[in-house]
C-alpha positions in Angstrom: -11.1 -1.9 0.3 -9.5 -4.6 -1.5 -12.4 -4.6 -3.6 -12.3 -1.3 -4.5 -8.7 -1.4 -5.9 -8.9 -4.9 -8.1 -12.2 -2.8 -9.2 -10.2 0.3 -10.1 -7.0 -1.8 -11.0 -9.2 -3.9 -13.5 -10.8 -0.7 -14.9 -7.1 1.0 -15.7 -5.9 -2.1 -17.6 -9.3 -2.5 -19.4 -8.9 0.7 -20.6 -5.1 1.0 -21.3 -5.7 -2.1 -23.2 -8.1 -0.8 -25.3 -6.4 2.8 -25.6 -5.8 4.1 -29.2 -2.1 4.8 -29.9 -2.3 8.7 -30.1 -1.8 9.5 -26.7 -3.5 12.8 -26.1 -2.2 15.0 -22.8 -4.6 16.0 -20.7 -2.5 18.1 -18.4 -1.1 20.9 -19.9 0.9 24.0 -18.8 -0.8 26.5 -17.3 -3.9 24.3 -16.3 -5.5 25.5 -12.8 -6.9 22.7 -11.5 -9.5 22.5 -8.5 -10.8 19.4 -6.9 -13.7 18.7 -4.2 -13.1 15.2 -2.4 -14.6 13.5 0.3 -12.7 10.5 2.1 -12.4 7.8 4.7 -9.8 8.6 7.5 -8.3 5.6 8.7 -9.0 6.7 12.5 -10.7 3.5 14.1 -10.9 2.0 17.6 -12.8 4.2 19.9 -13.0 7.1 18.0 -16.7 7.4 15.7 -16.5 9.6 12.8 -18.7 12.8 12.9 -17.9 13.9 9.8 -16.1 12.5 7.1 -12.4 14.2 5.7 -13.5 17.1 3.2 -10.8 18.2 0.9 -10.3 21.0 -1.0 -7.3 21.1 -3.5 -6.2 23.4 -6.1 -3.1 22.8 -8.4 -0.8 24.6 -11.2 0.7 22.8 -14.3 4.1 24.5 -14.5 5.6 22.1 -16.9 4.3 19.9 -19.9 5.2 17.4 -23.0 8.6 17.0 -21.9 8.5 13.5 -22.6 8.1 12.2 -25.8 7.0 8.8 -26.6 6.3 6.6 -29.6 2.9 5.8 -28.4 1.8 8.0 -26.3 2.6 11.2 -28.2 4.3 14.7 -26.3 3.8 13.3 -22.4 4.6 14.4 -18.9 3.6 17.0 -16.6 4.6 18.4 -13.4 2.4 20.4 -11.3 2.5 21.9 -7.8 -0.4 22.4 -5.4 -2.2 23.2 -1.7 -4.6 20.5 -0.1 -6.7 20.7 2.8 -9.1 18.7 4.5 -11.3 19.0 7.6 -13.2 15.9 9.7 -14.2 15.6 13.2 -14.2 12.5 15.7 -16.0 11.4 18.9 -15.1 9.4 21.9 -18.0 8.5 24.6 -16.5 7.7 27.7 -17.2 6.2 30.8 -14.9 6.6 34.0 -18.3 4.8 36.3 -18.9 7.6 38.0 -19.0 10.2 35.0 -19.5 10.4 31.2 -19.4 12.4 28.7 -18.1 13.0 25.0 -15.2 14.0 23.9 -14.6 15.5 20.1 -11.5 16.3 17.7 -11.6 18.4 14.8 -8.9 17.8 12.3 -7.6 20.0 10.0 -4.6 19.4 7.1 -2.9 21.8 5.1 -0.6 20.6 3.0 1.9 21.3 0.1 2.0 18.8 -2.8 3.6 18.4 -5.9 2.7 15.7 -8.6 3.8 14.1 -12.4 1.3 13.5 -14.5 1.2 10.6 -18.2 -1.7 10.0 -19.7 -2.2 6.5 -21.4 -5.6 7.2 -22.2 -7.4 9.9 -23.7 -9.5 11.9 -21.4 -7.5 10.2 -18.1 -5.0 11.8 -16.4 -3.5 9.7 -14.1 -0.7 11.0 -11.4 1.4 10.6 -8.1 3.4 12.9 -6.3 4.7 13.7 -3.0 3.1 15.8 0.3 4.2 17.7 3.4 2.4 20.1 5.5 0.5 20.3 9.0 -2.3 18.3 11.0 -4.3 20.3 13.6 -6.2 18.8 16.2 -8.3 21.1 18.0 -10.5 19.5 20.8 -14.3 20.0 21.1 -17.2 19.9 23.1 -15.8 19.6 26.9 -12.8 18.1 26.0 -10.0 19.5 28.7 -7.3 18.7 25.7 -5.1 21.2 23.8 -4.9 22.3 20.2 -2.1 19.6 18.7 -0.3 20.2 15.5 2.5 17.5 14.3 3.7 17.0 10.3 2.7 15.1 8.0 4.1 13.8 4.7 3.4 11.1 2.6 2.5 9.9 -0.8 -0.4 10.1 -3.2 -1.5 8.7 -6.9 -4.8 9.2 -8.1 -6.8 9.8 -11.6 -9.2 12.1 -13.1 -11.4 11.2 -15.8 -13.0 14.5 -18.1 -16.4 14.5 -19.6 -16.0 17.9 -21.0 -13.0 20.1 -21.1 -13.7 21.4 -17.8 -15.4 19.0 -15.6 -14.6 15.4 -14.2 -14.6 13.2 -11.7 -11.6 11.9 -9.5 -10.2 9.3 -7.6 -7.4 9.1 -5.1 -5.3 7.1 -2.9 -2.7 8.7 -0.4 -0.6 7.5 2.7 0.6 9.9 5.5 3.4 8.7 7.0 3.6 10.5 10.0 0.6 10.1 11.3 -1.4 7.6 9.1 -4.4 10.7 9.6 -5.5 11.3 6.0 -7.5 9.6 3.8 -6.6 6.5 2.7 -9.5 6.5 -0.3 -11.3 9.5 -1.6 -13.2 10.6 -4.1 -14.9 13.6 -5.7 -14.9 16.4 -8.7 -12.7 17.8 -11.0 -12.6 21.1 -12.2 -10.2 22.2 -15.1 -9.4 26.2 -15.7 
């Protein structure tokens, strides 16, 4: 992991180093935005992962170029979103007279809301907040009960567009609740 974010880091200053001075905003009022992600829960111990977190999100602009800067040009924008994510887990256990396999099938809906600046053209970077739901439902034979608690946390992430519709993205979040979303995802773009 720490590899991955002096890779990212270096890539970012790289780039904002070499940026031209024009600034161009990639997030603009109005934008729909949808994005396809897959990620690594931070669930470890006894628990495998079945299935990686899958997460669908889908975002408005509702505010753009409100901040104006010598050298990045008309800057800034606010947009508001939904998120959700499914994954499942397993737990073999062993009592010595009995065994068996328990499952968990996670499922988080959340409200976001995020800022956007671009220092580079075609790169919209951003952060914003989160709060919503985690559902644990049980599977397989598991004698446990569906589970819901909060969650809210923090994300920042960037998108990078090859044409004016399509990209790919990157994204780091932390759930402070219950530490159950991805700590590192990635995916696609899409730009309406």
């Amino acid at each position: 992991m720490k590899k991955v974010l002096f890779l990212l880091i270096s890539v970012f200053a790289f780039a904002a180093a070499n940026a031209g001075s024009n600034g161009i905003e990639t997030a603009q009022k109005g934008d729909f935005n949808l994005g396809l992600m897959v990620g690594v829960p931070p669930v470890g111990g006894e628990w495998d992962e079945d299935m990686p977190m899958i997460s669908l999100d889908a975002s408005w602009v509702i505010a753009s170029g409100f901040i104006n800067t010598s050298k990045f040009g008309q800057n800034g924008a606010v947009d508001l979103g939904l998120y959700y994510g499914v994954c499942s887990y397993s737990y073999d256990w062993n009592n010595g007279h009995q065994k068996g396999t328990n499952g968990l099938l996670q499922n988080a809906l959340l409200f976001r809301g995020g800022f956007h600046f671009q220092f580079i053209e075609k790169l919209d970077t951003y952060a914003g907040a989160m709060a919503g739901v985690n559902i644990w439902s049980p599977t397989r034979d598991s004698d446990w009960k569906t589970d819901s608690k909060g969650a809210y946390g923090l994300y920042t992430g960037a998108k990078y567009y090859f044409t004016d519709m399509f990209g790919v993205k990157l994204e780091l979040a932390h759930d402070f609740n219950e530490d159950n979303l991805p700590v590192f995802s990635a995916g696609m773009a899409f730009k309406f």
